[in-house]
C-alpha positions as CSV (number, residue, x, y, z in Angstrom):
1,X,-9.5,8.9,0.8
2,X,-5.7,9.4,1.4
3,X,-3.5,7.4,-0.8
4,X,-1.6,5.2,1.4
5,X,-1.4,1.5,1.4
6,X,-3.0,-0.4,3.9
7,X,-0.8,-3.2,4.6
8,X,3.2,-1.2,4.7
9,X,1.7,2.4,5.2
10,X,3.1,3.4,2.3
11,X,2.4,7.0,1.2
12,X,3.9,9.6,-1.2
13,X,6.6,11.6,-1.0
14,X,8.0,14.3,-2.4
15,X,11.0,15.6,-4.4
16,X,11.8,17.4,-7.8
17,X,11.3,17.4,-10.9
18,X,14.9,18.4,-13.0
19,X,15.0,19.7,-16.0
20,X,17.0,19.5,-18.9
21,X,18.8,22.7,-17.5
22,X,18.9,21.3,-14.2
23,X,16.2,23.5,-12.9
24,X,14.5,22.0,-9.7
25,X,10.8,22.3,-9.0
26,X,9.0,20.4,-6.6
27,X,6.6,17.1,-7.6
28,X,5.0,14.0,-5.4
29,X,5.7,10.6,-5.9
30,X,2.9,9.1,-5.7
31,X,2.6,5.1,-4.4
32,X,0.9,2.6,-7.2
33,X,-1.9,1.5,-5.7
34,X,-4.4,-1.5,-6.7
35,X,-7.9,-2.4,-5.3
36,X,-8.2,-5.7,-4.5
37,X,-10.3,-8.4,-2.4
38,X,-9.1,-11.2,-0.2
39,X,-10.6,-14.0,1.1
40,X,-9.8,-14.4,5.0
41,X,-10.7,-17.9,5.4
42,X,-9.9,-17.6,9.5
43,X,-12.6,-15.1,9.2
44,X,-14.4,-16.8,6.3
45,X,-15.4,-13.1,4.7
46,X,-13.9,-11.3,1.7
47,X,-12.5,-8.1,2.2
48,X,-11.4,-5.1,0.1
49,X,-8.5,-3.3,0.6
50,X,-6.1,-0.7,-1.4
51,X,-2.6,-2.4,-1.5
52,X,0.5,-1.1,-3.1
53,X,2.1,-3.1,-6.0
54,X,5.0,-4.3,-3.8
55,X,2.6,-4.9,-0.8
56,X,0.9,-7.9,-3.2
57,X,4.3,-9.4,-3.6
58,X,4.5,-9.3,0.6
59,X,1.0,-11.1,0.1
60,X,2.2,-13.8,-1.7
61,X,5.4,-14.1,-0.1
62,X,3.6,-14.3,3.5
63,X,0.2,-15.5,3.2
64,X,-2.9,-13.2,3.0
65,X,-3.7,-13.8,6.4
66,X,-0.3,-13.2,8.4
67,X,-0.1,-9.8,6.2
68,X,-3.3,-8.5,7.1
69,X,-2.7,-9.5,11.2
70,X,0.6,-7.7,10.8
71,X,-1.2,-4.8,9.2
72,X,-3.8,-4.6,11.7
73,X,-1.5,-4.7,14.3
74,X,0.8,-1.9,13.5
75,X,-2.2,0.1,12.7
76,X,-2.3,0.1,9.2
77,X,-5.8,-1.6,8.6
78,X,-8.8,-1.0,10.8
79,X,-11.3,-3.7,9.4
């Protein structure tokens, strides 16, 4: 399973690591990702889904329910 958020999309990227004597070599930033379930009460069924850290403030900020139709919409989440 790819590490990618399921409500922004989220996914890693990549850049360098610098050294002290400014030496460049590649690394991936990964995205911090939680599992977590949510109750859908529209739906009246938990569901599970792997969310990134700033995703849960979106949650909160939105509604559960209004995040997850955005989500499913832009073809984030499937379920």
């Amino acid at each position: 399973m790819s590490r990618i958020c399921e409500i922004t999309g989220k996914k890693a990227i990549t850049g360098h690591k610098v050294s002290f004597s400014n030496r460049k070599s590649k690394r991936k930033f990964n995205v911090n990702l939680k599992t977590k379930r949510f109750f859908l009460p529209e739906e009246n069924k938990w569901i599970t889904i792997r969310v990134s850290t700033s995703a849960l403030r979106t949650i909160s900020k939105k509604g559960v329910t209004a995040a997850v139709k955005e989500a499913r919409d832009k073809g984030f989440l499937n379920k």
